[in-house]
MARDREN-172687 format. One line per 5 residues: number of its first residue (from 1); for each residue x, y, z of N, C-alpha, C. Coordinates in steps of 0.1 Angstrom, whole numbers. Example, Ala and Ser with C-alpha at 12.3 -4.5 7.8 and 13.67 -1.06 7.14 Angstrom:
<rs>
1 = 132:-57:78:123:-45:78:132:-33:78  128:-22:71:137:-11:71:129:0:79 .
</rs>
This chain:
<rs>
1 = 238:432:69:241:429:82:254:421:82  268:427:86:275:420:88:277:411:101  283:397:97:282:388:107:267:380:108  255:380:105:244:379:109:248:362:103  239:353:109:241:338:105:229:331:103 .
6 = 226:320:89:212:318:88:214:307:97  198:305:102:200:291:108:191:281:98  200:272:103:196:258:95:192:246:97  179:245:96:173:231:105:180:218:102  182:213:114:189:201:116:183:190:118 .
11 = 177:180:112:166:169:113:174:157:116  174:151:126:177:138:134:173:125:126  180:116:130:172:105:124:156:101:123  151:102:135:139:103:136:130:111:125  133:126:126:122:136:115:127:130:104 .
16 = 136:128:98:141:123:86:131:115:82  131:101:89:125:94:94:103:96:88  105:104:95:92:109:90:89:118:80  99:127:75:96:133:65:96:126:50  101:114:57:103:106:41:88:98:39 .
21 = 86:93:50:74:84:50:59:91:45  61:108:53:51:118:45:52:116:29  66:124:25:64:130:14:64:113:5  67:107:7:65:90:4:48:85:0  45:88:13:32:86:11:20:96:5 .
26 = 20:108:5:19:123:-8:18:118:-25  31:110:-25:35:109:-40:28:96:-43  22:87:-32:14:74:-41:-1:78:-42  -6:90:-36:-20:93:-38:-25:91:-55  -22:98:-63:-21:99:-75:-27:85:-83 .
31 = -19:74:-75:-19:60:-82:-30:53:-73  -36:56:-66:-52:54:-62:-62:52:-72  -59:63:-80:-73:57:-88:-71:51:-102  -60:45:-102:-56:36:-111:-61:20:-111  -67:17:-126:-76:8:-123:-72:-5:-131 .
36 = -72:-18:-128:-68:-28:-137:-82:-36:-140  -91:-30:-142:-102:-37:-146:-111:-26:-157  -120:-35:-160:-129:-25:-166:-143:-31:-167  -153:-24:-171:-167:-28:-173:-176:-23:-183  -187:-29:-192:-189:-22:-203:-205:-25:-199 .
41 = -210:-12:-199:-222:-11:-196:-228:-9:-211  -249:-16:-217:-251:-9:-226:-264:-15:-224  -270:-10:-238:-287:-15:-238:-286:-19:-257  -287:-30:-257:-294:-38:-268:-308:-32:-276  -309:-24:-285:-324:-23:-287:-323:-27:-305 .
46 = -338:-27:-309:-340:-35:-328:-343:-19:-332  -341:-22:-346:-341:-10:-353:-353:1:-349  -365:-2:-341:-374:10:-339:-370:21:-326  -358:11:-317:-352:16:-307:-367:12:-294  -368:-1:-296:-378:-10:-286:-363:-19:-276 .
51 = -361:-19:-267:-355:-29:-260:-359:-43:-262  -348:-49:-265:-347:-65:-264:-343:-72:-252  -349:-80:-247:-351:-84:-234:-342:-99:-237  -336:-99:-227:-328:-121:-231:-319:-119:-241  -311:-111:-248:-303:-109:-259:-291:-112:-252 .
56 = -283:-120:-265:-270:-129:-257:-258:-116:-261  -250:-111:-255:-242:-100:-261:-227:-108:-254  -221:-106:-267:-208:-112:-267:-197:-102:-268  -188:-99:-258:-174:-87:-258:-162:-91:-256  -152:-91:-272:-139:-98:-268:-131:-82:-270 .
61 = -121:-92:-260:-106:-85:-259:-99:-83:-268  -97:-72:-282:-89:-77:-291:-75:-81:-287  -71:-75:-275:-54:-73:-276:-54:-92:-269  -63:-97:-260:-58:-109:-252:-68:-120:-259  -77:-116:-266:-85:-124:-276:-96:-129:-264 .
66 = -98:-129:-250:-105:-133:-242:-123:-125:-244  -131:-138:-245:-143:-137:-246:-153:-134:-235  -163:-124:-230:-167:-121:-220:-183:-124:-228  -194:-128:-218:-208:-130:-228:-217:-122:-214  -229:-118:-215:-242:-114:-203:-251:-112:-214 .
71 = -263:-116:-206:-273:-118:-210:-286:-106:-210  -291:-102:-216:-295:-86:-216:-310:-88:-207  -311:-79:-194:-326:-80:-191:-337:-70:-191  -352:-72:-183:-362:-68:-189:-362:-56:-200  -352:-49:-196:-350:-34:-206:-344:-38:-213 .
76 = -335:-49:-221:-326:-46:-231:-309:-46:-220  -313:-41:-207:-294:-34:-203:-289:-48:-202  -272:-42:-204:-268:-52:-197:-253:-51:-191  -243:-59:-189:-234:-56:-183:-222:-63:-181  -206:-60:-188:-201:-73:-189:-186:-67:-177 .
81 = -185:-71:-166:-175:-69:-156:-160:-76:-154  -155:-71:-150:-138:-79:-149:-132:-78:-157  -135:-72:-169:-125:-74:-184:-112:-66:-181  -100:-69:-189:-86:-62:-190:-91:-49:-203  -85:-38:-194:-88:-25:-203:-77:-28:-215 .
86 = -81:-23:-226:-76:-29:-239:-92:-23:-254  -85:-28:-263:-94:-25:-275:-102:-36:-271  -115:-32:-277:-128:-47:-273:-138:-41:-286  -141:-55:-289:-156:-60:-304:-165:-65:-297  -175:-59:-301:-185:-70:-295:-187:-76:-312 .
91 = -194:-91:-308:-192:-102:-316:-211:-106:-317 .
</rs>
């Protein structure tokens, strides 16, 4: 087609405006479920695989050296919350 002309959308301040804030706000979804904590769930039991009830369980941070302790209940579970995700020993 000679002569034929594309057209070319023209976005104002305004759409600009909003197309940025879209595609802006699209690209942080991703980093939603990014987490700066951690938690270490378990159960304590003695060699017959019986739960120990009241057991003191101690979980360090190797990388920050920080000590977290919980106390194990009726079943043995227990639960240590807030830690910085990193290598961890229990002690």
């Amino acid at each position: 087609m000679r002569g034929s002309r594309i057209n070319v959308l023209k976005f104002g301040p305004m759409e600009r405006a909003l197309v940025a804030l879209l595609v802006g706000g699209l690209c942080t979804v991703p980093l939603w479920g990014q987490a700066t904590t951690s938690a270490i769930l378990g159960t304590v039991t003695d060699a017959s695989g019986a739960a120990i009830p009241a057991a003191a369980v101690q979980v360090k941070n190797l990388g920050t050296g920080l000590t977290q302790s919980a106390d194990t209940d009726s079943q043995g579970r227990f639960r240590v919350s807030d830690g910085c995700p990193g290598r961890i020993g229990t002690l």
